[in-house]
C-alpha positions in Angstrom: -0.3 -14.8 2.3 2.7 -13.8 4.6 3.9 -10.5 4.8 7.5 -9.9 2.8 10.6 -10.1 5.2 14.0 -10.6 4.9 13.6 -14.5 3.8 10.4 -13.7 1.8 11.8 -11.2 -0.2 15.5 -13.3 -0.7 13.5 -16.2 -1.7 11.2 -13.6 -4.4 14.3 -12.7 -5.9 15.0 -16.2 -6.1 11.8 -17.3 -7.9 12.5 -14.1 -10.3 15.4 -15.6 -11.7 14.2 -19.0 -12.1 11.0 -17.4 -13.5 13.2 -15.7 -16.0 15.6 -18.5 -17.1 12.3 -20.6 -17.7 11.2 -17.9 -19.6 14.3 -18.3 -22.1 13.8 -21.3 -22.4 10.0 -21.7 -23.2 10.8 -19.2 -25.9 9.2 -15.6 -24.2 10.4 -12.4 -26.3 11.7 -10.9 -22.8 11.6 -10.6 -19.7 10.9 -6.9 -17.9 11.9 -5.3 -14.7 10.7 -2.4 -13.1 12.8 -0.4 -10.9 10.9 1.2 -7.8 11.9 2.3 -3.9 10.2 1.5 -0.5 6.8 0.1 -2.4 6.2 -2.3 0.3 4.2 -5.3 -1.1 3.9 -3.5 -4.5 7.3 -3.8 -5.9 10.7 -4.9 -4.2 13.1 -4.8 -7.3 15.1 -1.7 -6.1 18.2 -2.6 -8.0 17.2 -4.0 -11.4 20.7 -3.7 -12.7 22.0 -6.1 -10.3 19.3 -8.6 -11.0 19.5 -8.1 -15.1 22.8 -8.9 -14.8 22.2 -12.3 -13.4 19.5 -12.9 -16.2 21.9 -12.2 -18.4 24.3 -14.4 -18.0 22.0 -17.1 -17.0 19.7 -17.0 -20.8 20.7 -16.9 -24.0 18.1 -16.1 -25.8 15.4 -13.7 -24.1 15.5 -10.1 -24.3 16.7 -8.2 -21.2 13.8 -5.7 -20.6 14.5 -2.6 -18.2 11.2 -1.6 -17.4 12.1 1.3 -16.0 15.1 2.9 -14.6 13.8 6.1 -13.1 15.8 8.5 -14.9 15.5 12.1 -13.4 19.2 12.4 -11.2 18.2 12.3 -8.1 17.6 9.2 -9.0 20.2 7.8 -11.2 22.7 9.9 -12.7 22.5 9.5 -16.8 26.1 8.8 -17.2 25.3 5.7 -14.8 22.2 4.6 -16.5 23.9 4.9 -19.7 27.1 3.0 -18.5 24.8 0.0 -16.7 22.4 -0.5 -19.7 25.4 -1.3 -22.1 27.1 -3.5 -19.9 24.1 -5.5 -19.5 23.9 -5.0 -23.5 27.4 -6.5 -23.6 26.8 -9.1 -21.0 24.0 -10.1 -22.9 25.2 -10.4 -26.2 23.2 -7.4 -27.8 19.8 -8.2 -25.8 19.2 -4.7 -24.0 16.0 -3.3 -24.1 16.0 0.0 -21.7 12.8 2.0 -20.5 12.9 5.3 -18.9 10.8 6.6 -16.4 10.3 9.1 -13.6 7.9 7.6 -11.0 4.7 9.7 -9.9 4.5 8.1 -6.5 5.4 10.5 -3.6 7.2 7.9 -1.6 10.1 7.9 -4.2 10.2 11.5 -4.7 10.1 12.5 -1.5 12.9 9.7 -0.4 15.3 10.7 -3.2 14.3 14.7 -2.8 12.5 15.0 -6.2 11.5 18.7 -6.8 8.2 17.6 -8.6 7.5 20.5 -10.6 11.4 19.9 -12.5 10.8 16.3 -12.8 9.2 16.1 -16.3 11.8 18.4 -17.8 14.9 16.8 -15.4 13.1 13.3 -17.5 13.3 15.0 -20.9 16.8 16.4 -20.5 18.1 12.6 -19.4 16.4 11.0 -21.9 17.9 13.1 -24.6 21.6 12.7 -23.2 21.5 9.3 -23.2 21.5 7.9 -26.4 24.0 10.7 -26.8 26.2 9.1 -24.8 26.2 5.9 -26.6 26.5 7.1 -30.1 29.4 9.9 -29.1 33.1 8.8 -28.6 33.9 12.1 -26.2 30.5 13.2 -24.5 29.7 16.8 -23.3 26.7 18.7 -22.2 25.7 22.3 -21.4 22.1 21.9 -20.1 19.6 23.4 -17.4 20.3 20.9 -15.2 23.8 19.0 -16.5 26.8 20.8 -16.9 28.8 18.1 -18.1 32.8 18.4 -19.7 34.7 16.1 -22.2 34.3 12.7 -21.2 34.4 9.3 -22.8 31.4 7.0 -21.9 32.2 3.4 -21.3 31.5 1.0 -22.5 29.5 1.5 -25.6 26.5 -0.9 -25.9 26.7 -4.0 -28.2 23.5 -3.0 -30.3 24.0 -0.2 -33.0 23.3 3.0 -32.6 22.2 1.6 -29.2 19.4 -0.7 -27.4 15.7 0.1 -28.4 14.4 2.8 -26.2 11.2 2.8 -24.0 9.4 5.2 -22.2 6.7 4.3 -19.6 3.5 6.0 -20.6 0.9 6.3 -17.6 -0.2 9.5 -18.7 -2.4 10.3 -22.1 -0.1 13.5 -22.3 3.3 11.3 -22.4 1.9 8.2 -24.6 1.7 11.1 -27.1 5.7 12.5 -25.7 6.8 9.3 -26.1 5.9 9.1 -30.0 6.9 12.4 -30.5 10.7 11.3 -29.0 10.4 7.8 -31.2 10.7 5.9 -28.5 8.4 3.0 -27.7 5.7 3.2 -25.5 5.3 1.0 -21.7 1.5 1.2 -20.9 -0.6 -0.4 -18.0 -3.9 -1.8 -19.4 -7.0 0.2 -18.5 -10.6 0.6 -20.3 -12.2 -1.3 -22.9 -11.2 -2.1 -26.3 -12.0 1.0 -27.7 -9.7 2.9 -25.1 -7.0 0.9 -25.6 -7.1 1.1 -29.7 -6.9 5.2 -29.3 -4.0 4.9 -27.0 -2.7 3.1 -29.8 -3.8 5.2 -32.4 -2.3 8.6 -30.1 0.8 7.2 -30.2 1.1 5.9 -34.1 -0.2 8.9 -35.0 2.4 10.9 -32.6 5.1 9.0 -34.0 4.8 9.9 -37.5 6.5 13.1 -36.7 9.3 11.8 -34.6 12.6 13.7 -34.7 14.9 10.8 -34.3 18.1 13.1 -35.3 20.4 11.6 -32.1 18.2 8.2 -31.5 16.8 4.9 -33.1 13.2 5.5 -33.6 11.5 2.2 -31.4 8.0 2.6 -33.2 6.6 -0.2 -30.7 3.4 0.0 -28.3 3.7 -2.5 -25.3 1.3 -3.1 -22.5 0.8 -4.7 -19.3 -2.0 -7.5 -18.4 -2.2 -9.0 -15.5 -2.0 -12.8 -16.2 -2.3 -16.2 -15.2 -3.6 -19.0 -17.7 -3.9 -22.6 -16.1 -5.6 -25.6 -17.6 -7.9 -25.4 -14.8 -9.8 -22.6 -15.5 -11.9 -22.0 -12.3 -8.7 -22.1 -10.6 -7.0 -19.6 -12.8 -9.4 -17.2 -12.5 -9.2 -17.7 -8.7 -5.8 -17.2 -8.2 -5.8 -14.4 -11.3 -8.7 -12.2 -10.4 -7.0 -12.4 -6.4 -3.3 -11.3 -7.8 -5.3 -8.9 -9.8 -7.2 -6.9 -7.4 -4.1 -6.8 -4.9 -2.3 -5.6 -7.6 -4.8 -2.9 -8.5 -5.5 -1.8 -4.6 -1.0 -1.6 -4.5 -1.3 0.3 -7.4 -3.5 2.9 -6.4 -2.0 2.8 -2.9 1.3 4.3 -4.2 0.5 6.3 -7.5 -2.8 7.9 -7.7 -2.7 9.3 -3.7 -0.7 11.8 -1.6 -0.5 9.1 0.9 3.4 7.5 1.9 2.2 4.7 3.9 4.3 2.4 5.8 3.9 -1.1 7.3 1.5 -3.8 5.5 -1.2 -1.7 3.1 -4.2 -1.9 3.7 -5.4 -3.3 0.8 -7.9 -6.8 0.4 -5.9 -10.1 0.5 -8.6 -12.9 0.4 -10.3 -14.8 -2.5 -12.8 -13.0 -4.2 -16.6 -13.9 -2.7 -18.2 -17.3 -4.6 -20.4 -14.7 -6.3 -18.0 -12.0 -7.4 -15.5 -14.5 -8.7 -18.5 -15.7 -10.7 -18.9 -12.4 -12.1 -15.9 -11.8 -12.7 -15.8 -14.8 -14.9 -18.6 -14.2 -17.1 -17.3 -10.4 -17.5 -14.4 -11.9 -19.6 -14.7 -11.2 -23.3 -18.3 -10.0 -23.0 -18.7 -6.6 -25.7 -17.3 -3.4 -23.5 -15.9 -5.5 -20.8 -12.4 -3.9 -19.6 -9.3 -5.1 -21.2 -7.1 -5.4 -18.3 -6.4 -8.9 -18.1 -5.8 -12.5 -19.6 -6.5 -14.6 -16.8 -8.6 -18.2 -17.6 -7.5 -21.5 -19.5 -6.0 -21.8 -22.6 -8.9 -20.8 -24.8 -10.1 -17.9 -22.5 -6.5 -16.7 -22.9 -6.7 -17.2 -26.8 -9.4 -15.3 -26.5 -7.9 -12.1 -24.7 -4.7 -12.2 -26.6 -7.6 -11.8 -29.8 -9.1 -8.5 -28.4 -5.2 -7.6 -27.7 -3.9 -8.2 -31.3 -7.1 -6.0 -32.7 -6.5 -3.0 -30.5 -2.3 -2.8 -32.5 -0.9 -3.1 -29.5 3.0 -5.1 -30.4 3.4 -6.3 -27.4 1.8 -8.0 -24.0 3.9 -8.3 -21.1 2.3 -10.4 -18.9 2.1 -9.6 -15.0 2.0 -12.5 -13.7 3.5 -12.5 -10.6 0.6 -10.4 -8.6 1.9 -10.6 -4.8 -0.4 -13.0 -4.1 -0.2 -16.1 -6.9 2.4 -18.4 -5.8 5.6 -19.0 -7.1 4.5 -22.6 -8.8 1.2 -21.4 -10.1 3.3 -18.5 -12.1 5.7 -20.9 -13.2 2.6 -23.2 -14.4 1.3 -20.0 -15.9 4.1 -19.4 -17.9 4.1 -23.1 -19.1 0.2 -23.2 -20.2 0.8 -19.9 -21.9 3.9 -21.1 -24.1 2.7 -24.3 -25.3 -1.0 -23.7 -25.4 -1.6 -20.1 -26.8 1.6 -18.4 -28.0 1.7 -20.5 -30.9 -1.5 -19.8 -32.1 0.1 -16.0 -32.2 3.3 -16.8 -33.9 4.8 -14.5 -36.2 
């Protein structure tokens, strides 16, 4: 595995699209996009507008998923968010859905000055202006941190009221936010089964009290597994379990430490050991095992998706491109998956 550079990164964006235009076409529900800053080897989509506009005109059928656009203004301005979100709504003929989010790692809140002990409330008041925006012909606001006169927000979005609206949910404390608010929930996968069906549960229950006065209530629950699915199944798990761990080590590298690192992290690279891959094969689907992952052949996968479905989760979005799994074992992935277990699972 090469580190990213200026070709490696060009040539990433490149596989993006092409991963999300096969994507339309093998029938996915949508294809998601996070937004993030200076996460070397974690995440190099720093302008997720630009590339959702190229998605959009390039499908005509998957959904256009903003997975998130860090909300509080430092970062983006809500009159901006709101104006790019419907003009990819429009661009894609009513296919928008937008997720908001404020980012806990400290290289983002430290580049774009984030005062951290506003950011939660700067994220509450954003999110609440928002849909204003869409729904209002003239817009104004008189808040703690937007002072805002008479102005007329264009364009509206193509969906009515507006797109469904996500919140990202990394926290027990905002899963149950996001419920209250009616807006769906964006969740990474963590713990067993159990775990999973009471961050379900928090939510559902959270939601039945949603004040939904000046949005669309999104009752939805969707969640993040890392994923490859190959007919070969040793090699799956080879590639899968890899992608997995480097995405994991990334993870924790950026959002669950003070650190700001710079340069290549220092995180493992290599294949797992003979023996810890076989464990990590026989862990799949065995009673408490952690549901973090659908990685295997089609009938592993089937499998997964099973202990998925029973926790009420809506929705899986699939992580499959983990920094280290090649661009043509994703796009392999993503075929195997279509035709050999989402049918099973068709609604």
């Amino acid at each position: 595995m090469s580190l990213p550079d200026r070709a490696t990164e060009a040539q990433t964006l490149r596989d993006c699209l092409a991963q999300a235009i096969r994507a339309d076409e093998l029938g996915y529900h949508c294809v998601w996009v996070v937004e993030h800053h200076g996460l070397f080897e974690y995440a190099h989509m720093s302008s997720p507008e630009v590339f959702l506009g190229a998605v959009a005109v390039s499908t005509s059928r998957v959904r256009i998923g903003h997975a998130v656009s860090l909300t509080p203004y430092r970062y983006n301005h809500p009159i901006r968010v709101a104006e790019r979100v419907a003009t990819l709504d429009v661009l894609s003929g009513g296919r928008m859905s937008w997720g908001s989010g404020k980012s806990s790692s400290r290289v983002e809140q430290d580049a774009f000055e984030i005062d951290r002990a506003e950011l939660d409330e700067q994220w509450l008041e954003a999110l609440e202006m928002i849909p204003r925006m869409w729904r209002s012909d003239v817009f104004e606001w008189d808040g703690r941190f937007f002072h805002i006169p008479p102005i007329q927000v264009i364009p509206k979005p193509l969906q009515q009221p507006h797109p469904p609206i996500f919140a990202a949910c990394s926290r027990p404390e905002t899963l149950v936010t996001a419920g209250r608010l009616g807006v769906g929930s964006l969740n990474f996968t963590a713990g067993t089964d159990e775990v999973m069906t009471q961050k379900v549960q928090s939510y559902r229950d959270a939601i039945k009290s949603a004040d939904v006065r000046t949005r669309r209530l999104n009752d939805h629950f969707a969640c993040t597994p890392t994923c490859l699915v190959l007919d070969d199944d040793h090699k799956a798990a080879e590639y899968g379990f890899r992608g997995t761990r480097f995405f994991a080590e990334g993870l924790a590298t950026y959002f669950t430490s003070e650190r700001r690192p710079i340069g290549p992290l220092d995180i493992a690279r290599d294949h797992l050991t003979p023996g810890d891959l076989e464990a990590a094969m026989a862990e799949r689907g065995r009673p408490g095992s952690a549901l973090t992952s659908i990685i295997g052949d089609p009938g592993a996968a089937r499998e997964a998706v099973k202990r998925f479905v029973a926790t009420g989760a809506d929705e899986l979005i699939l992580v499959m491109q983990l920094g280290t799994v090649p661009h043509e074992l994703v796009m392999e992935s993503m075929q195997t998956f279509a035709e050999k277990v989402m049918p099973e699972f068709a609604s």
